[in-house]
C-alpha positions in Angstrom: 90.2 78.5 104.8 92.5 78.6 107.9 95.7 80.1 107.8 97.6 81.5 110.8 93.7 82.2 112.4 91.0 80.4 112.3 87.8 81.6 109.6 85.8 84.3 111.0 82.9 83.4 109.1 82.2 80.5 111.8 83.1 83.9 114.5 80.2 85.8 112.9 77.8 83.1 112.4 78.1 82.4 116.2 78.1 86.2 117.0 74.4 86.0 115.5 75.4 88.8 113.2 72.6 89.3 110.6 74.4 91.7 107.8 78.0 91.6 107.1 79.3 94.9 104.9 83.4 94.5 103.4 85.2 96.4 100.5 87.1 93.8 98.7 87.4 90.1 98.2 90.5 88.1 99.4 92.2 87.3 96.5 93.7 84.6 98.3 93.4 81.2 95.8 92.4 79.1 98.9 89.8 81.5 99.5 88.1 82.3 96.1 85.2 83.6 97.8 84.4 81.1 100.2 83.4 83.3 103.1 80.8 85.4 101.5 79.0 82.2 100.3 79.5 80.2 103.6 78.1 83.5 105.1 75.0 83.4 102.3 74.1 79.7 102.9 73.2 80.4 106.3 70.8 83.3 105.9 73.1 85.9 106.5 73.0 89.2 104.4 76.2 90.0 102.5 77.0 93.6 100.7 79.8 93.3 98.9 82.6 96.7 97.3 81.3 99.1 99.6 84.8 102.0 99.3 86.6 99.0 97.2 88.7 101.4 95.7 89.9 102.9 99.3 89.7 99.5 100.3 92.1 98.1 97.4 94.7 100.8 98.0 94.9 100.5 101.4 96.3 96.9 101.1 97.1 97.4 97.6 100.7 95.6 99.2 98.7 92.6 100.4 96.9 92.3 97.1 100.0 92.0 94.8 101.9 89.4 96.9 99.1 87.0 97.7 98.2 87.0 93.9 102.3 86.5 93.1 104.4 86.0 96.0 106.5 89.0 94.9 106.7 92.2 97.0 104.8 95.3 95.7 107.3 97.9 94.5 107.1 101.4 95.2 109.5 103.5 93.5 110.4 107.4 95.3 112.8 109.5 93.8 113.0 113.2 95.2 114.2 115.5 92.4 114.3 119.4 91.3 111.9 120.7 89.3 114.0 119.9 86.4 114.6 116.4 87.7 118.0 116.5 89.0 118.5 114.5 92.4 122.1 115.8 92.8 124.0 118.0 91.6 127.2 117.3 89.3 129.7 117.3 92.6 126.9 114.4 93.7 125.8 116.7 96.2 122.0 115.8 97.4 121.3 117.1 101.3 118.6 118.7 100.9 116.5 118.4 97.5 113.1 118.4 99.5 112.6 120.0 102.7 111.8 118.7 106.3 108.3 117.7 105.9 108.3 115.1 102.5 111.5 113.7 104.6 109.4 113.3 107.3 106.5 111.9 104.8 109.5 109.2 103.4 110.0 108.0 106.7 106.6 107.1 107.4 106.9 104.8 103.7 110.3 103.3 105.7 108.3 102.2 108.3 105.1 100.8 106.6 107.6 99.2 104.0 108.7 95.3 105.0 112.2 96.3 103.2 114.0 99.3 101.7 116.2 98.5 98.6 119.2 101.1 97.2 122.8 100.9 95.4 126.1 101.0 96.4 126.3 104.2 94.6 123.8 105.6 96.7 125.7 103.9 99.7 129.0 106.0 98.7 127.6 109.1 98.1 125.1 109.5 101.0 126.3 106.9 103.3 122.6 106.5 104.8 121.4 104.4 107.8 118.0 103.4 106.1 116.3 103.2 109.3 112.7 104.8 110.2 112.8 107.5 112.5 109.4 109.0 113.6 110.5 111.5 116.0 109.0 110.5 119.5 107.0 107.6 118.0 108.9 104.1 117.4 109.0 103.0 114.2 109.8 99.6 112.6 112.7 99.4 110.1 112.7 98.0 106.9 114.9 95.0 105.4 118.1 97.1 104.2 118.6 95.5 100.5 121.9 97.0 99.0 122.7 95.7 95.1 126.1 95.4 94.6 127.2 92.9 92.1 131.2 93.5 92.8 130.8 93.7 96.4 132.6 97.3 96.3 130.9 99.0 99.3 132.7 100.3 102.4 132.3 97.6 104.6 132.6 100.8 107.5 129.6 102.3 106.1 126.9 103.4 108.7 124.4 100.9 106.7 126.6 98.0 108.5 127.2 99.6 111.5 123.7 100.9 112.7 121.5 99.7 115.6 118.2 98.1 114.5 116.6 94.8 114.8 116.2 94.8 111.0 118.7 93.1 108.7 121.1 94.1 106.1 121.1 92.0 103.2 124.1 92.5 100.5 122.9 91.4 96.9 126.2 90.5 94.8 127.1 88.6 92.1 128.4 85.0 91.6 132.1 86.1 92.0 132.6 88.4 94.3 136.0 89.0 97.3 135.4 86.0 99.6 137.1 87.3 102.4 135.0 90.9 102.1 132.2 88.3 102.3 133.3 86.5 105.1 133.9 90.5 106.9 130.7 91.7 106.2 128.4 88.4 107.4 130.8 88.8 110.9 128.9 91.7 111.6 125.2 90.3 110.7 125.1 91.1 107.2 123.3 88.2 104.7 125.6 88.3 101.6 123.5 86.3 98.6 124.7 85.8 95.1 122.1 86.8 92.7 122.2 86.1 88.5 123.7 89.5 86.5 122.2 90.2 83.3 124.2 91.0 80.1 125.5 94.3 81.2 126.7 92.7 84.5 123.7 94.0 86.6 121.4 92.0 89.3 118.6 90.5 87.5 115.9 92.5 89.4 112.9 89.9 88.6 115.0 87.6 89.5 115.8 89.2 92.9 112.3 90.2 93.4 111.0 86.5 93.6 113.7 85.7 96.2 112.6 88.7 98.2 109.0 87.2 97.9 110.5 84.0 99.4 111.5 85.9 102.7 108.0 87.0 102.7 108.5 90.4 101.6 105.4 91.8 100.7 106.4 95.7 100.1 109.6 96.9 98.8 110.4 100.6 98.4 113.6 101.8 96.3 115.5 105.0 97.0 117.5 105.2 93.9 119.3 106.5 92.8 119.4 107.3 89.1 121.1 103.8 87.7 118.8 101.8 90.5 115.4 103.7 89.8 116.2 103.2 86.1 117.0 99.2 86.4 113.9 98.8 88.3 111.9 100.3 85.6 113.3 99.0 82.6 112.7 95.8 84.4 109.6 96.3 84.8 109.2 95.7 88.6 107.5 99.1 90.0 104.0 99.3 90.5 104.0 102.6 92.2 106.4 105.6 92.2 106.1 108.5 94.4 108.0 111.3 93.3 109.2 114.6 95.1 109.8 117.8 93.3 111.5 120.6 95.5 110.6 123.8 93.8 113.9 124.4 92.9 116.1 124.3 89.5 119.4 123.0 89.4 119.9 124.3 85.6 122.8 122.9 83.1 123.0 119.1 82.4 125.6 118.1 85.0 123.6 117.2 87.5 122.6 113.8 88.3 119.0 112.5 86.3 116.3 111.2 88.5 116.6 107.3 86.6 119.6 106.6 84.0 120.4 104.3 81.5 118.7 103.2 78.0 115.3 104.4 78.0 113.2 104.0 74.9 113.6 105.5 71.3 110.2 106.7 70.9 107.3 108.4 72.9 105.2 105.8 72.2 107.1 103.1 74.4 107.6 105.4 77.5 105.8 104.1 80.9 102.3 105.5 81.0 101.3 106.3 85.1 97.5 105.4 85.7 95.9 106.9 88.6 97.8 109.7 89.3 97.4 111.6 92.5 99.2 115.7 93.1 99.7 116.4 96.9 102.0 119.4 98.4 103.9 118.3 101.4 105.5 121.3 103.1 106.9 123.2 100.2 107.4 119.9 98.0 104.9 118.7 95.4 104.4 114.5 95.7 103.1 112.4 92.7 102.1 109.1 93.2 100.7 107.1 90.6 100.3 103.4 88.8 102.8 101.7 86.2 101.4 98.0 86.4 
Protein backbone atom coordinates (compact mmCIF):
# COMPACT_ATOMS: atom_id res chain seq x y z
CA UNK A 1 0.00 0.00 0.00
CA UNK A 2 1.31 3.61 -0.64
CA UNK A 3 -0.27 6.38 0.93
CA UNK A 4 1.46 9.73 1.67
CA UNK A 5 4.99 7.46 1.87
CA UNK A 6 6.10 4.93 0.17
CA UNK A 7 5.88 0.91 1.88
CA UNK A 8 8.61 0.37 4.23
CA UNK A 9 8.53 -3.24 3.74
CA UNK A 10 10.53 -2.65 0.33
CA UNK A 11 12.90 -0.14 3.01
CA UNK A 12 13.53 -3.18 5.23
CA UNK A 13 13.89 -5.75 2.66
CA UNK A 14 16.70 -3.54 1.17
CA UNK A 15 18.08 -2.66 4.71
CA UNK A 16 18.87 -6.53 4.77
CA UNK A 17 16.97 -6.66 8.05
CA UNK A 18 16.50 -10.29 9.04
CA UNK A 19 13.69 -10.04 12.05
CA UNK A 20 11.06 -7.43 12.15
CA UNK A 21 9.27 -7.12 15.83
CA UNK A 22 5.72 -4.55 15.80
CA UNK A 23 2.72 -4.46 18.41
CA UNK A 24 -0.24 -4.12 16.28
CA UNK A 25 -1.52 -4.57 12.78
CA UNK A 26 -2.67 -1.60 10.52
CA UNK A 27 -6.08 -1.78 10.43
CA UNK A 28 -6.02 0.16 7.39
CA UNK A 29 -8.53 -1.84 4.63
CA UNK A 30 -5.81 -1.27 1.86
CA UNK A 31 -3.45 -2.90 4.10
CA UNK A 32 -5.13 -6.03 5.58
CA UNK A 33 -1.93 -7.37 6.49
CA UNK A 34 0.01 -7.03 3.48
CA UNK A 35 3.34 -6.06 4.95
CA UNK A 36 3.82 -8.84 7.36
CA UNK A 37 3.22 -11.37 4.50
CA UNK A 38 5.27 -9.36 1.87
CA UNK A 39 7.92 -9.35 4.69
CA UNK A 40 7.32 -13.50 5.17
CA UNK A 41 7.59 -14.32 1.45
CA UNK A 42 10.96 -13.16 1.41
CA UNK A 43 12.56 -15.04 4.24
CA UNK A 44 12.24 -12.48 6.73
CA UNK A 45 11.23 -13.33 10.41
CA UNK A 46 8.08 -11.58 11.65
CA UNK A 47 6.87 -11.49 15.56
CA UNK A 48 3.83 -10.11 15.68
CA UNK A 49 1.58 -8.30 19.40
CA UNK A 50 4.66 -7.82 21.17
CA UNK A 51 3.04 -4.76 24.12
CA UNK A 52 -0.19 -4.69 21.66
CA UNK A 53 -2.18 -3.50 24.36
CA UNK A 54 0.36 -0.37 25.02
CA UNK A 55 0.67 -0.38 21.49
CA UNK A 56 -3.25 -0.15 20.80
CA UNK A 57 -3.71 2.65 23.23
CA UNK A 58 -1.12 4.68 22.21
CA UNK A 59 -2.75 5.23 18.83
CA UNK A 60 -6.04 4.09 20.08
CA UNK A 61 -6.99 7.74 18.00
CA UNK A 62 -5.55 6.35 14.79
CA UNK A 63 -7.27 2.99 15.16
CA UNK A 64 -10.87 4.40 15.41
CA UNK A 65 -10.74 6.82 12.48
CA UNK A 66 -8.98 4.55 9.88
CA UNK A 67 -11.58 1.87 10.80
CA UNK A 68 -14.57 4.75 10.50
CA UNK A 69 -13.49 8.00 9.40
CA UNK A 70 -15.01 9.51 12.51
CA UNK A 71 -12.73 11.14 15.18
CA UNK A 72 -12.14 9.26 18.49
CA UNK A 73 -14.05 11.05 21.28
CA UNK A 74 -12.66 11.59 24.58
CA UNK A 75 -15.02 12.96 26.99
CA UNK A 76 -13.24 15.13 30.39
CA UNK A 77 -15.41 16.64 32.81
CA UNK A 78 -13.66 17.91 36.07
CA UNK A 79 -16.16 17.73 38.96
CA UNK A 80 -16.37 17.65 43.08
CA UNK A 81 -16.42 14.71 44.75
CA UNK A 82 -20.16 14.83 44.58
CA UNK A 83 -20.08 15.60 40.96
CA UNK A 84 -20.81 19.17 40.73
CA UNK A 85 -18.77 21.21 38.01
CA UNK A 86 -20.11 24.51 39.22
CA UNK A 87 -21.75 25.79 41.67
CA UNK A 88 -25.56 27.12 41.56
CA UNK A 89 -24.16 30.97 40.81
CA UNK A 90 -22.31 28.84 37.77
CA UNK A 91 -19.18 29.56 39.37
CA UNK A 92 -16.34 26.93 38.23
CA UNK A 93 -12.61 28.61 38.61
CA UNK A 94 -11.09 26.36 40.21
CA UNK A 95 -12.72 22.71 40.66
CA UNK A 96 -9.31 20.95 40.18
CA UNK A 97 -6.07 22.48 41.06
CA UNK A 98 -2.94 23.56 38.98
CA UNK A 99 -1.55 20.24 38.09
CA UNK A 100 -4.80 18.20 36.25
CA UNK A 101 -5.16 21.79 34.54
CA UNK A 102 -1.85 21.44 33.46
CA UNK A 103 -2.55 17.50 32.67
CA UNK A 104 -5.86 18.91 30.34
CA UNK A 105 -3.69 21.04 28.50
CA UNK A 106 -1.42 18.41 27.41
CA UNK A 107 -5.02 16.36 26.01
CA UNK A 108 -5.53 20.13 24.09
CA UNK A 109 -2.58 19.76 22.44
CA UNK A 110 -2.49 16.00 21.43
CA UNK A 111 -6.16 16.51 20.50
CA UNK A 112 -6.79 17.51 16.50
CA UNK A 113 -9.95 19.62 17.86
CA UNK A 114 -11.57 20.60 21.12
CA UNK A 115 -15.49 20.69 21.09
CA UNK A 116 -17.78 22.80 23.96
CA UNK A 117 -21.29 24.80 24.14
CA UNK A 118 -22.27 28.08 24.00
CA UNK A 119 -23.21 27.72 27.55
CA UNK A 120 -19.86 26.89 28.49
CA UNK A 121 -18.79 29.85 26.17
CA UNK A 122 -21.00 32.36 28.41
CA UNK A 123 -20.15 31.19 31.60
CA UNK A 124 -16.33 30.73 31.32
CA UNK A 125 -15.60 32.67 28.21
CA UNK A 126 -12.46 30.34 27.50
CA UNK A 127 -9.77 30.70 24.77
CA UNK A 128 -9.47 26.81 24.18
CA UNK A 129 -5.92 27.06 23.22
CA UNK A 130 -2.96 24.76 24.62
CA UNK A 131 -0.64 26.41 26.73
CA UNK A 132 2.46 24.32 27.91
CA UNK A 133 4.26 26.81 29.80
CA UNK A 134 7.76 27.28 28.06
CA UNK A 135 7.07 24.53 25.50
CA UNK A 136 4.87 25.41 22.22
CA UNK A 137 2.04 23.59 21.85
CA UNK A 138 -0.35 23.05 18.97
CA UNK A 139 -4.01 24.09 19.30
CA UNK A 140 -6.91 22.23 18.67
CA UNK A 141 -9.84 22.87 16.13
CA UNK A 142 -12.25 25.13 18.41
CA UNK A 143 -15.88 23.40 17.71
CA UNK A 144 -18.58 25.50 19.56
CA UNK A 145 -22.44 23.89 19.17
CA UNK A 146 -24.81 26.50 18.97
CA UNK A 147 -27.90 25.68 17.08
CA UNK A 148 -29.42 29.51 17.55
CA UNK A 149 -26.17 31.17 16.97
CA UNK A 150 -26.62 32.99 20.50
CA UNK A 151 -22.85 33.42 21.47
CA UNK A 152 -21.13 36.68 22.03
CA UNK A 153 -19.62 37.30 18.91
CA UNK A 154 -16.85 39.50 21.38
CA UNK A 155 -16.00 36.38 23.21
CA UNK A 156 -12.15 35.63 23.67
CA UNK A 157 -12.94 32.17 21.68
CA UNK A 158 -13.25 34.66 18.46
CA UNK A 159 -10.81 36.91 19.28
CA UNK A 160 -7.73 34.83 20.30
CA UNK A 161 -4.36 34.38 18.48
CA UNK A 162 -3.74 30.90 17.08
CA UNK A 163 -3.25 29.33 13.79
CA UNK A 164 -6.08 26.97 14.71
CA UNK A 165 -9.70 27.57 13.56
CA UNK A 166 -12.88 28.34 15.07
CA UNK A 167 -15.63 26.48 13.70
CA UNK A 168 -19.42 27.67 14.85
CA UNK A 169 -21.88 24.58 14.53
CA UNK A 170 -25.57 26.10 14.17
CA UNK A 171 -28.67 25.18 12.90
CA UNK A 172 -30.45 25.50 9.54
CA UNK A 173 -31.92 28.97 10.53
CA UNK A 174 -29.90 30.88 12.24
CA UNK A 175 -29.28 35.42 12.20
CA UNK A 176 -27.58 35.80 8.78
CA UNK A 177 -25.96 38.87 9.38
CA UNK A 178 -24.37 37.40 13.02
CA UNK A 179 -23.19 34.93 10.42
CA UNK A 180 -21.92 37.09 7.98
CA UNK A 181 -19.98 38.96 11.51
CA UNK A 182 -18.61 36.11 12.79
CA UNK A 183 -16.95 34.39 9.37
CA UNK A 184 -15.33 38.36 8.96
CA UNK A 185 -13.16 37.48 11.56
CA UNK A 186 -12.13 33.74 10.39
CA UNK A 187 -14.78 31.87 12.00
CA UNK A 188 -16.36 28.74 9.65
CA UNK A 189 -20.15 29.01 10.53
CA UNK A 190 -21.83 25.42 9.20
CA UNK A 191 -25.44 24.47 9.47
CA UNK A 192 -25.76 21.07 11.01
CA UNK A 193 -29.37 18.84 11.27
CA UNK A 194 -31.15 19.37 14.99
CA UNK A 195 -32.78 16.59 16.44
CA UNK A 196 -36.37 16.53 17.96
CA UNK A 197 -35.48 18.63 20.92
CA UNK A 198 -33.80 21.24 18.57
CA UNK A 199 -30.18 19.99 19.42
CA UNK A 200 -27.11 19.26 16.87
CA UNK A 201 -27.36 15.77 15.77
CA UNK A 202 -23.92 14.81 17.20
CA UNK A 203 -23.40 11.57 14.84
CA UNK A 204 -24.25 13.56 12.48
CA UNK A 205 -21.67 16.27 13.27
CA UNK A 206 -19.14 13.67 14.12
CA UNK A 207 -18.99 12.24 10.39
CA UNK A 208 -18.48 15.84 9.04
CA UNK A 209 -15.65 16.31 11.55
CA UNK A 210 -14.19 12.97 10.18
CA UNK A 211 -14.42 14.70 6.69
CA UNK A 212 -11.95 17.56 7.83
CA UNK A 213 -9.83 14.73 8.83
CA UNK A 214 -10.34 14.98 12.37
CA UNK A 215 -9.11 12.08 14.01
CA UNK A 216 -9.42 13.02 17.91
CA UNK A 217 -12.00 15.06 19.41
CA UNK A 218 -12.03 16.07 23.13
CA UNK A 219 -15.34 17.69 24.77
CA UNK A 220 -15.13 20.07 27.77
CA UNK A 221 -18.71 20.04 28.66
CA UNK A 222 -20.31 21.11 30.19
CA UNK A 223 -23.27 19.28 31.75
CA UNK A 224 -26.00 19.54 28.73
CA UNK A 225 -22.89 18.89 26.07
CA UNK A 226 -21.20 15.97 28.07
CA UNK A 227 -24.75 14.53 28.47
CA UNK A 228 -25.69 14.91 24.45
CA UNK A 229 -22.54 13.23 23.60
CA UNK A 230 -23.39 10.35 25.72
CA UNK A 231 -26.81 9.78 25.07
CA UNK A 232 -25.62 9.79 21.53
CA UNK A 233 -23.46 7.50 21.97
CA UNK A 234 -20.28 9.20 20.51
CA UNK A 235 -17.56 8.95 23.47
CA UNK A 236 -15.25 6.27 23.55
CA UNK A 237 -13.18 7.57 26.40
CA UNK A 238 -13.98 9.89 29.32
CA UNK A 239 -11.46 11.23 31.68
CA UNK A 240 -12.86 12.54 34.61
CA UNK A 241 -11.47 14.88 37.46
CA UNK A 242 -12.56 14.75 41.00
CA UNK A 243 -11.17 17.73 43.27
CA UNK A 244 -11.50 16.44 46.77
CA UNK A 245 -13.89 18.82 47.58
CA UNK A 246 -17.91 18.76 48.19
CA UNK A 247 -20.08 21.33 46.97
CA UNK A 248 -23.19 19.77 49.11
CA UNK A 249 -27.09 20.73 48.31
CA UNK A 250 -28.50 20.05 44.76
CA UNK A 251 -27.96 23.53 43.29
CA UNK A 252 -24.98 23.09 41.84
CA UNK A 253 -24.45 22.32 38.31
CA UNK A 254 -24.36 18.11 37.47
CA UNK A 255 -21.30 16.82 35.68
CA UNK A 256 -23.80 15.67 32.28
CA UNK A 257 -27.73 16.67 32.22
CA UNK A 258 -30.58 15.71 30.51
CA UNK A 259 -32.75 12.30 30.27
CA UNK A 260 -30.58 9.55 31.35
CA UNK A 261 -32.05 6.10 31.67
CA UNK A 262 -34.94 4.67 33.97
CA UNK A 263 -33.16 1.76 35.15
CA UNK A 264 -29.56 0.67 36.40
CA UNK A 265 -29.58 -1.80 33.97
CA UNK A 266 -29.30 0.63 30.85
CA UNK A 267 -26.55 2.97 32.42
CA UNK A 268 -23.07 3.18 30.33
CA UNK A 269 -20.81 0.51 31.74
CA UNK A 270 -16.80 1.89 31.52
CA UNK A 271 -14.33 -1.04 30.54
CA UNK A 272 -10.83 -0.67 31.35
CA UNK A 273 -10.77 1.72 33.94
CA UNK A 274 -7.62 3.28 35.02
CA UNK A 275 -7.30 5.61 38.92
CA UNK A 276 -4.37 8.17 38.72
CA UNK A 277 -3.86 11.19 41.38
CA UNK A 278 -2.68 14.29 39.60
CA UNK A 279 -1.56 16.87 42.23
CA UNK A 280 -4.30 16.68 44.69
CA UNK A 281 -7.06 15.52 41.97
CA UNK A 282 -8.01 11.90 41.37
CA UNK A 283 -8.26 11.15 37.20
CA UNK A 284 -10.46 8.24 35.82
CA UNK A 285 -10.07 7.25 32.51
CA UNK A 286 -11.81 4.50 31.13
CA UNK A 287 -13.72 2.73 27.90
CA UNK A 288 -17.60 3.27 26.84
CA UNK A 289 -17.37 1.68 23.21
Amino acid sequence: HTGRTPPCTEKIIRAGIARVVFAVRDPNPNVTGGGRDFLKSRGIEVVEGVCREAAEKQIEWFLKFVRTKKPFVTLKCAMTLDGRIATRTGDSRWVTGEAARRYVHRLRHAADAIMVGAGTVKADNPRLTARLGDRPAKDPLRVILDSRLTVDENAAVFNVESTAATLVVTGPAVDGDKKERLEYKGVRVIPETLDGDGRIRLPDLMARLGALNITSLLIEGGGRVSGAALKAGIVDKICFFYAPKILGGDDGVPACSGTGPEWMKDVLKVSNMTVSQIGDDIMVEGYLN
